[in-house]
Each structure stands twice: as structure tokens, then as C-alpha cells.
C-alpha positions in Angstrom: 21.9 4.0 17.1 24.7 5.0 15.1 24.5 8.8 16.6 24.6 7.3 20.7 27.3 5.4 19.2 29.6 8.5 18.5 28.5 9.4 21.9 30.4 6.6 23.5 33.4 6.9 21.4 33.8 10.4 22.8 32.8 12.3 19.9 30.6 15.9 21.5 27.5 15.8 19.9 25.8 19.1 20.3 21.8 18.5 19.4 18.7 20.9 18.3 21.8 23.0 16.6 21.0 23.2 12.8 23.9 24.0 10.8 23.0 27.1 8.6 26.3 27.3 6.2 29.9 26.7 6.4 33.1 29.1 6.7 35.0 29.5 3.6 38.9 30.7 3.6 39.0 31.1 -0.4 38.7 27.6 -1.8 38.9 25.8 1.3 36.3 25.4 4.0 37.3 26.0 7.4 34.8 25.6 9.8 30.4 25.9 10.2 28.0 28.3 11.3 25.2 27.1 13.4 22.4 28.2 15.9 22.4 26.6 18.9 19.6 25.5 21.4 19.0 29.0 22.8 19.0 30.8 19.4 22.3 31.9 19.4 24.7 32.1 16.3 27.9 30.3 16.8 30.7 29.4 14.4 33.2 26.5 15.0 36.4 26.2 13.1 37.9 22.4 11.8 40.4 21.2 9.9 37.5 18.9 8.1 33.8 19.7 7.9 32.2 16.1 7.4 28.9 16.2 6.0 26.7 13.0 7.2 23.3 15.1 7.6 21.8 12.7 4.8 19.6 13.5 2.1 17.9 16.1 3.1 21.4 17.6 3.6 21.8 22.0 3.7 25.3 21.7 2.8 25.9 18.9 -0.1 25.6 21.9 -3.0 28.9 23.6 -1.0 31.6 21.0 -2.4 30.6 21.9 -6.1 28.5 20.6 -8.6 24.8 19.4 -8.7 22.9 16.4 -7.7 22.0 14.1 -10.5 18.9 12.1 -10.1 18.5 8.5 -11.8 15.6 8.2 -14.3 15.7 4.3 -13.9 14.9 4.8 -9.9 13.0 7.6 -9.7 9.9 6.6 -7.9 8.4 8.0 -4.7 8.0 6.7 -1.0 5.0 7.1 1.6 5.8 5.7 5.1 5.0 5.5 8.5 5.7 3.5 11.4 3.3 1.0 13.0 2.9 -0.9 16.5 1.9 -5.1 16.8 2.2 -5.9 13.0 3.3 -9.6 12.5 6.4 -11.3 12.0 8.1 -13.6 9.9 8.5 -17.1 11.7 11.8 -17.9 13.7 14.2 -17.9 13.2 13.8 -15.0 10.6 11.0 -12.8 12.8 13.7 -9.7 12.7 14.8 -10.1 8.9 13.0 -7.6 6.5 10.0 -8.2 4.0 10.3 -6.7 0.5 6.3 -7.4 -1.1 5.9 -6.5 -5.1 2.4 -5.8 -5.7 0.3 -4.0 -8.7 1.4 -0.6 -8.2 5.1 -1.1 -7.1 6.4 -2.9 -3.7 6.3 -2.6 0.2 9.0 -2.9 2.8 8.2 -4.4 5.7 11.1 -3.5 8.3 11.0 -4.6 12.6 12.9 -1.8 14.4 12.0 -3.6 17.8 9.7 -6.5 18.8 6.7 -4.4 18.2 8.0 -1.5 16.3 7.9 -1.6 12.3 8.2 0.8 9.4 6.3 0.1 6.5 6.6 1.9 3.1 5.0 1.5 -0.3 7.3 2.7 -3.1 5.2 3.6 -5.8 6.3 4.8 -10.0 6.4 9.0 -10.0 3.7 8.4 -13.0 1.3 6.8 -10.1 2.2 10.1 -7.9 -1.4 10.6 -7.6 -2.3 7.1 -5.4 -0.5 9.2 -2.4 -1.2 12.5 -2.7 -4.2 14.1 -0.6 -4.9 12.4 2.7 -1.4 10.2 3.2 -3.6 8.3 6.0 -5.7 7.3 3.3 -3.1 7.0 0.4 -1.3 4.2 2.5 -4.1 2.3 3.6 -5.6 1.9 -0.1 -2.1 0.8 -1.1 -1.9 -2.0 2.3 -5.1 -2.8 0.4 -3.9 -3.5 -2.7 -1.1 -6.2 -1.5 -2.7 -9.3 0.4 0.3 -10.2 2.2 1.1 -6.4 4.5 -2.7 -6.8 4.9 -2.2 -9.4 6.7 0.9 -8.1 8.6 -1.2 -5.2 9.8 -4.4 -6.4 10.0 -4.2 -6.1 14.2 -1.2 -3.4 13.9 -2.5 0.3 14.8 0.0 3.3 13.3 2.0 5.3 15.4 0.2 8.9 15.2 2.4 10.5 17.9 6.3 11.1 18.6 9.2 10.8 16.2 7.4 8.1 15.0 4.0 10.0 14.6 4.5 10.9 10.8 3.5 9.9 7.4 6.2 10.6 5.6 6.4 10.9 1.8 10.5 10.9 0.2 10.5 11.3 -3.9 13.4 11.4 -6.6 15.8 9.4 -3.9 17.8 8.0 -6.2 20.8 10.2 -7.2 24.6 11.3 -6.6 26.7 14.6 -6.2 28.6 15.3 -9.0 31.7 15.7 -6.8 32.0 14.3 -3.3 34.8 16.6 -1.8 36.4 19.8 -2.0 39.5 21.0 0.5 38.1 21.0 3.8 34.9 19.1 3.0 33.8 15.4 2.6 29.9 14.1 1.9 29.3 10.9 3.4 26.4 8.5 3.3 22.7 9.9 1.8 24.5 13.6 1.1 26.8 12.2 -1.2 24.6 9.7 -2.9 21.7 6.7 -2.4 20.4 4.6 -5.1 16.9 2.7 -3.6 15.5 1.8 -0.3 15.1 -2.2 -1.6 17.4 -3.8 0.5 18.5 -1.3 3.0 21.8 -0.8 1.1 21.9 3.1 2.8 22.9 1.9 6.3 26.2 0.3 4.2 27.3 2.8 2.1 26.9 5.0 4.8 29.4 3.7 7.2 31.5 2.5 4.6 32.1 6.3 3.4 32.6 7.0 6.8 35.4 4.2 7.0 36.7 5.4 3.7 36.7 9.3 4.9 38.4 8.7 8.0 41.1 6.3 6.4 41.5 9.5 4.0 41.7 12.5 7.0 43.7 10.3 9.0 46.4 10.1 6.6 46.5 13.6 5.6 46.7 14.9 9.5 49.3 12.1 9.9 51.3 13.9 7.0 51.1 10.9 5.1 49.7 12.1 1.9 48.8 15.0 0.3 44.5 16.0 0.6 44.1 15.6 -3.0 45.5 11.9 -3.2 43.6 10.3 -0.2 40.5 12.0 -0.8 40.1 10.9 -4.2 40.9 7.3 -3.2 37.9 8.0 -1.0 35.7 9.4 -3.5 36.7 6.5 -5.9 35.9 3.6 -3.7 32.8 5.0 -3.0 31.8 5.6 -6.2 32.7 2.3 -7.0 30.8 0.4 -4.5 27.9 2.8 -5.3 28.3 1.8 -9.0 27.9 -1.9 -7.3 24.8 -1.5 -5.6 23.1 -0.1 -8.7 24.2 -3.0 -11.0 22.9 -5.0 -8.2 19.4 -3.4 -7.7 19.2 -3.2 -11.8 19.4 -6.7 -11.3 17.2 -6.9 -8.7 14.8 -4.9 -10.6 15.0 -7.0 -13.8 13.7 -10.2 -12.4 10.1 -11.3 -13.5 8.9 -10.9 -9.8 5.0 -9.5 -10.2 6.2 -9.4 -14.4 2.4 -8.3 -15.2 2.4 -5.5 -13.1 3.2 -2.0 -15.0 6.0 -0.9 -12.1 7.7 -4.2 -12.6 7.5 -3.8 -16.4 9.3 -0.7 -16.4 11.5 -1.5 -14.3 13.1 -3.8 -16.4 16.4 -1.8 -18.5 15.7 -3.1 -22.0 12.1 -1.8 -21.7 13.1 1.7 -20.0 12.1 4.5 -22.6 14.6 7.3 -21.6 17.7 6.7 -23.0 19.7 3.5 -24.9 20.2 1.0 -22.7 24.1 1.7 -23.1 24.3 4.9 -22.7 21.8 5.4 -19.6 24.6 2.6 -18.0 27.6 4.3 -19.1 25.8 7.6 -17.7 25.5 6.3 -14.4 29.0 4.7 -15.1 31.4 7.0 -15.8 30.3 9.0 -11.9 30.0 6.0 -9.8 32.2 3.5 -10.8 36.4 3.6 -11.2 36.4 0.4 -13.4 34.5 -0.8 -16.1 31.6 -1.6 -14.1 27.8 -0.3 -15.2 29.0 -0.3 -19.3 27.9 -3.5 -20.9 24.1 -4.2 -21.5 24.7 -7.8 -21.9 26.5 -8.0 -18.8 24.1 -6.8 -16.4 21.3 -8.7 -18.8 23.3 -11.8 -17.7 23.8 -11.1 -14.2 20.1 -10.8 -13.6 19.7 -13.5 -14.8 21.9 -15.8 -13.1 20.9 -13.8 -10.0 17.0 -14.2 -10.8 18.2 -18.2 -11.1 19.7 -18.4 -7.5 16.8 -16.9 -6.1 14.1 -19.3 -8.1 16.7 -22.3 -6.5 16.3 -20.7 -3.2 12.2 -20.8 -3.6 12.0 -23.9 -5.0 14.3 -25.5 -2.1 14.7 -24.7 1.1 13.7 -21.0 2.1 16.3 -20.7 4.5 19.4 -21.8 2.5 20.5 -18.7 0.9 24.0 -20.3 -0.3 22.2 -19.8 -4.3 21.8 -16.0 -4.1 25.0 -15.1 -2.4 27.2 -17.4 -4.8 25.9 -15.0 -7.7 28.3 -12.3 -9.2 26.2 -9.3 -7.9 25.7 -10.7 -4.8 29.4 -11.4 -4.4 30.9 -8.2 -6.0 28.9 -6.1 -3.4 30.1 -8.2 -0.3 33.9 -8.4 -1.5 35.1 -5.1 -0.3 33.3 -5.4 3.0 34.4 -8.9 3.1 38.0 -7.5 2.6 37.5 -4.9 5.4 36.3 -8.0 8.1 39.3 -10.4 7.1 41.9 -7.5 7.7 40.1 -7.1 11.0 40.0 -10.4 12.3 44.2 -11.5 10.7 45.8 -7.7 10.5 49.2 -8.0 9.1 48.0 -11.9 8.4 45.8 -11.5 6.1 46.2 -11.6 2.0 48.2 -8.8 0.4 45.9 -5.6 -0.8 45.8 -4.3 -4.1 44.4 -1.4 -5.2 41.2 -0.7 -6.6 42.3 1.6 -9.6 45.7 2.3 -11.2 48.2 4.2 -9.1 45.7 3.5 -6.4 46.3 3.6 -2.8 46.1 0.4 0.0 45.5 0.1 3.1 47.4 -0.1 5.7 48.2 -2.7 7.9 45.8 -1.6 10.9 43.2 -1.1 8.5 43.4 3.2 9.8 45.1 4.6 6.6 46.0 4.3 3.3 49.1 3.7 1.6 51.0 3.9 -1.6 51.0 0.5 -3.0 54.6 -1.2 -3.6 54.6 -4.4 -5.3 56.9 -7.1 -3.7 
């Protein structure tokens, strides 16, 4: 979708081209080598080399640094797609269905009227349930949770096609240590991802990409300096990533399935790596610019007001979901985006921005750059 997208905008997409490396001019990069459809190798030149290949990215090592993996999410992923599963009631049928059972929880996602992916997410100790025959691996899991039982019980798997595939992803939760260097940008899954849970990928994803093109945009215009805009990029991203995690800790600490072993561990006060604080503060000091991720108590107290609004939500009407987005993760994770649609819809109208960080930048007033900041 997004790639057929770009098509319409204009942008050349050039398919069955794998990038093998990029072209360096000392520190900078200046351009990519690749091999196109017929074999050939070609080398293009650009002022930027985005990199939005996703996690199983060649490139994201290039800018520097290494990828750090989270021991809190580190948990592994067998999926595949399926044709006729069931679907939630209307007006809902198209929303996604998140399942805990035993050994960890399902997702449940409709990609068309009859298309869905389904995936069990299971603890790296429990590695064993899927490996050997994946065809057999995920049906013993379906098995072991009632409710995607009944989802697929007249659903048949796709076995051919794009779709054909078992697919198994491990370790998925993680970060670069550094997002940029001159020339180069990682956007999306080859900067960073935290869990599959609520689909937050598809977000930051094209919010890095709104962030990265405020950044270059501003640079070609002769606005600002590389340096400057492209750490306001890697600082709002950071940041909203630092978001997402608090929220999924959150998530994650809840007493959903509380006697099964994956829920148990998922739980921070019980996780058996490292201090609570300093596990947080880890994951802190390279994903957030503010004082986000530091305070046990605080995220202790989020989950639970957050567990709270979704026990109001079960215990009333399903539908009314007013409980779970007035809590503080909730809201903290919507504000920026919320910011980005109120700037679209009043332009110059809209509230004054202020930045993010100290010395921070703002954006400008068609929403396509960013701007030092001067206080009225």
C-alpha cells in the first residue's frame, strides 16, 4: 500500500533491485550500489540515502553503531496468512484481535474481507513449541487458545504466493544506536521497533518518514545546517519510540491471563535481568529526549490506571473506548500525532508549537520544515 503510494506521488520505484552497499565520500555517504533486474551492477548517486528496507535491513550497521535488542521484549513470532477465518461483529469486523493464552498471545489481523494474518508470539525460553515443522508448531499453538480456534476452525492457510509462507521473526524488539550519519537517515523497522501488540510499526514508520523529510527539506532549502535538523529528527523519534515502550510496558503489566508464565514475566517488577530502574533508564537514555522511561513508580502507576480504563471499558459497554484513550499512555502516544492532524486541518490557525527539547526546533507553518523556535 504504502510502496503504490510513492508510485502515485511520482517517486521511481525500481523493483527486484537489491541494494548490495552504499557509496562513501569519506564520512559522508553519497549514493548506493545495486543489481538490477537483469543482473547488472549499477550505482546511483543522492544527496540522501534513506533507509526504509525494515528490519531485515542490509544497510542499518552503515550509519554507525550496533543494534541493541530489549531483554524485556525479546520473544519470538511464527506467522502465516490464512483465507475465510471469522470476524469480529459490525461494526468492528475489520479492527484487530490481540488473544493472551498459556504460552504467550495471538494477533488476529483482516488484511481484506477474507484475507488474515495470524501470529502467535511466544517467550524465547518456549523457542522449542515452533521449531521443527512450523505447519505443525502453529496449529498446536491455535490449539492451545479457544478463541483463534474458533476464528479458524473453517479458515484454510494460504500455502502459495507472497502469502504462501510460515514465517518465523525472533529478537524484534531493538534500536540502532545512532539513527543518522551525513548522507544517511534509518527510518521505520531499520532504525528501531519495539512489539507487534498493537501494530505500533505502521506509525512510527511514517512518522520517521514525516520527521526525515521535515529534516532534508530544510537542509536542501538552506535552512539549517545537516547536523541540527537531523538530530531534531533523531530526537522526536526516539522520543515517541521511548512512548510506545512505556506504553506496551504498560500493556504488558496488566493481569490479563496473570497465571500464565509469559504474562508473569512480562510484568517489570518480576523481570530478572536487571533493576527495574536501571533496565528503564537503559532503554531511556536512547529512546527518549525527556525524562520519560526513568521512574519505576511511574510506569507502575500508569499501568495501572491504564489496566483500570480497560476493566471500565469490559465491564460497560465494549464499544465505548472513551476509558482507555483518556489514560496517560494512551494520550502521550496520540499527542504528537494529534499535533501533526490539527496543524493540518487549521495551518497558521492552529495553537503555537513548542519544542520538544531545549534549543529545539518547530515546525513550520505548512507543516514541511522545521524552524528555530522564537518565543513571542
Amino acid at each position: 500500500i504504502l510502496l503504490n503510494n510513492a508510485k502515485r506521488k511520482g517517486v521511481v520505484v525500481r523493483e527486484g533491485s537489491p541494494v548490495t552497499d552504499v557509496v562513501e565520500d569519506g564520512e559522508r555517504v553519497t549514493g548506493l550500489r545495486y543489481t538490477d533486474a537483469d543482473g547488472n551492477e549499477r550505482e546511483v548517486s543522492a544527496r540522501f540515502v534513506i533507509d526504509a528496507s525494515g528490519n531485515k535491513s542490509r544497510l542499518y550497521s552503515k550509519v554507525g553503531g550496533s543494534r541493541n535488542y530489549s531483554e524485556f521484549f525479546r520473544s519470538l513470532a511464527l506467522f502465516g496468512y490464512f483465507e475465510g477465518g471469522k470476524r469480529l461483529p459490525a461494526p468492528v469486523s475489520g479492527n484487530i484481535l490481540s488473544v493472551a493464552f498459556d504460552s504467550g498471545w495471538f494477533w488476529y489481523i483482516p488484511l481484506s474481507d477474507t484475507l488474515t494474518s495470524v501470529g502467535a508470539v511466544v517467550r524465547r525460553e518456549d523457542a522449542e513449541k515452533i521449531q521443527g515443522d512450523r505447519e505443525k508448531a502453529l496449529n498446536a499453538l491455535i490449539a492451545e487458545c479457544p478463541l483463534i480456534s474458533e476464528y479458524l476452525a473453517n479458515a484454510t492457510r494460504v500455502t502459495t504466493g507472497k502469502y504462501g509462507e510460515l514465517r518465523v521473526r525472533k529478537d524484534y524488539s531493538y534500536q540502532q544506536e545512532t539513527y543518522w550519519r551525513p548522507g544517511m537517515i534509518l527510518i521505520g523497522d531499520a532504525a528501531c521497533f519495539v512489539d507487534p501488540v498493537f501494530s505500533s510499526g505502521v506509525h512510527l514508520a511514517t512518522y520517521s518518514a514525516l520527521l526525515a523529510a521535515r529534516s532534508i527539506n530544510s537542509v536542501l532549502a538552506g535552512d539549517l545546517d545537516e547536523k541540527t535538523a537531523l538530530n531534531e529528527f533523531e530526537m522526536r523519534y526516539r522520543r515517541e519510540y521511548g512512548v510506545f515502550y512505556e506504553f506496551l510496558v504498560s500493556f504488558y503489566q496488566m493481569n490479563v491471563n496473570e497465571e500464565s508464565y509469559f504474562w508473569q514475566a512480562k510484568k517489570v517488577t518480576q523481570n530478572q535481568s536487571t533493576d527495574i530502574e536501571s533496565f528503564v533508564e537503559l532503554i531511556g537514555g536512547v529512546s527518549s529526549g525527556e525524562t520519560a522511561l526513568t521512574a519505576a513508580d511511574r510506569i507502575a502507576a500508569r499501568s495501572a490506571e491504564f489496566a483500570a480504563a480497560v476493566d471500565q471499558m469490559a465491564s460497560g459497554d465494549g464499544d465505548n473506548m472513551v476509558p482507555m484513550f483518556k489514560s496517560t499512555v494512551v494520550k502521550q502516544a496520540m499527542q504528537e500525532a494529534g499535533q501533526v492532524q490539527m496543524k493540518a486541518l487549521l495551518g497558521e490557525d492552529a495553537e503555537p508549537e513548542l519544542p520538544l527539547f531545549p534549543g529545539g526546533l518547530v515546525t513550520s507553518p505548512d507543516g514541511m520544515k522545521w524552524l528555530p523556535h522564537h518565543p513571542a
